[in-house]
C-alpha positions in Angstrom: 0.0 0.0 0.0 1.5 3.7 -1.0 1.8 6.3 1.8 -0.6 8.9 1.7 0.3 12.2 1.2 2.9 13.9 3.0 3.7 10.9 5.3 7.0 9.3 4.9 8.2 5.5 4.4 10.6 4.4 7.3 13.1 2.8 5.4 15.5 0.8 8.1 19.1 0.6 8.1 20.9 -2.9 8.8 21.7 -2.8 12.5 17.8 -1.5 13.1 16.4 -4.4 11.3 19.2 -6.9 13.2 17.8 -5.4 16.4 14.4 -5.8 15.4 15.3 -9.2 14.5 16.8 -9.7 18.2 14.0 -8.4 19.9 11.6 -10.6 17.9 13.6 -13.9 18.5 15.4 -13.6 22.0 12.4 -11.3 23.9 9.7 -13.1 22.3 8.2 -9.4 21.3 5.2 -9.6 19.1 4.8 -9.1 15.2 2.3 -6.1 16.0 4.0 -5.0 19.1 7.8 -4.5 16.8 5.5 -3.1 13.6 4.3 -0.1 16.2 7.9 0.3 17.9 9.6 0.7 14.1 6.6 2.3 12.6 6.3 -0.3 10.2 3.9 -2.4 9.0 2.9 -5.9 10.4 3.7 -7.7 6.9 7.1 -6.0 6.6 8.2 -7.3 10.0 6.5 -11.0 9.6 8.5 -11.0 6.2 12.3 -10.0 7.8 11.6 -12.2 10.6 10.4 -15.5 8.3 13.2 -14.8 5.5 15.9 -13.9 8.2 15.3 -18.0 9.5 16.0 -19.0 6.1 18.9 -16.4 4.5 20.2 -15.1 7.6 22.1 -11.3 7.9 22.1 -11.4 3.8 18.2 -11.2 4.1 18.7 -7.8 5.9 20.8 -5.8 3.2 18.9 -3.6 1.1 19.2 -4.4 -2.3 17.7 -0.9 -3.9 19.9 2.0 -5.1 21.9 2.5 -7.9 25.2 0.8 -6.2 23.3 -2.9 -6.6 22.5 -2.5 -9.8 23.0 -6.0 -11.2 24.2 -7.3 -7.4 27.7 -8.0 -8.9 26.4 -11.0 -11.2 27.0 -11.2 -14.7 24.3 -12.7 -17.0 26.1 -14.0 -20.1 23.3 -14.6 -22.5 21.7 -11.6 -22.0 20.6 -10.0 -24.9 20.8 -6.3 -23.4 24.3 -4.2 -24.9 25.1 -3.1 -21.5 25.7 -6.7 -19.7 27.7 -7.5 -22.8 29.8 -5.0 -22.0 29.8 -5.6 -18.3 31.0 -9.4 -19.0 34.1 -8.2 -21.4 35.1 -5.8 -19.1 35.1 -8.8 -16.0 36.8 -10.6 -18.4 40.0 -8.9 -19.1 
C-alpha cells in the first residue's frame, strides 16, 4: 500500500532491522507489538523475521539504489548491450 500524502516510508538501516530481528527472536516481542515500535507495518516485520530463519544477515541488506544495480552477477546470454559490456570488461 503507498503512503498517503505527506507521510514518509521508514526505510531501516541494517543494525535496526538486526535489532528488530533480536527483539523478535530472544524477547519473544510480538509481530504487532515490533511493527508499532519501528513504525512499520505488520507484513514487513513478519517477512524480515520468516526470510531472516531461512537467509540469515544477507536477508537484511537492502538491495535498492543504484550501487546494486545487477548485485555483482554477470548474466552472459543476455541480450541487453550493457551486460555485454559488463561481462568483457570482467573478463579482461
Amino acid at each position: 500500500m503507498a503512503n498517503l500524502k505527506g507521510n514518509k516510508s521508514n526505510i531501516l538501516d541494517f543494525y535496526t532491522k538486526k535489532e528488530l530481528i533480536n527483539k523478535y527472536f530472544k524477547q519473544n516481542l510480538s509481530f504487532r507489538d515490533l511493527s508499532k515500535t519501528y513504525n512499520i507495518s505488520y507484513s514487513t516485520v513478519r517477512r524480515m523475521c520468516l526470510d531472516w530463519e531461512v537467509y540469515g544477515d544477507e536477508s537484511l541488506i537492502s538491495k535498492t539504489g543504484k550501487h546494486n544495480k545487477h548485485n555483482e552477477k554477470i548474466r552472459t546470454n543476455s541480450k541487453d548491450p550493457k551486460d555485454k559490456k559488463i561481462a568483457e570488461l570482467n573478463k579482461n
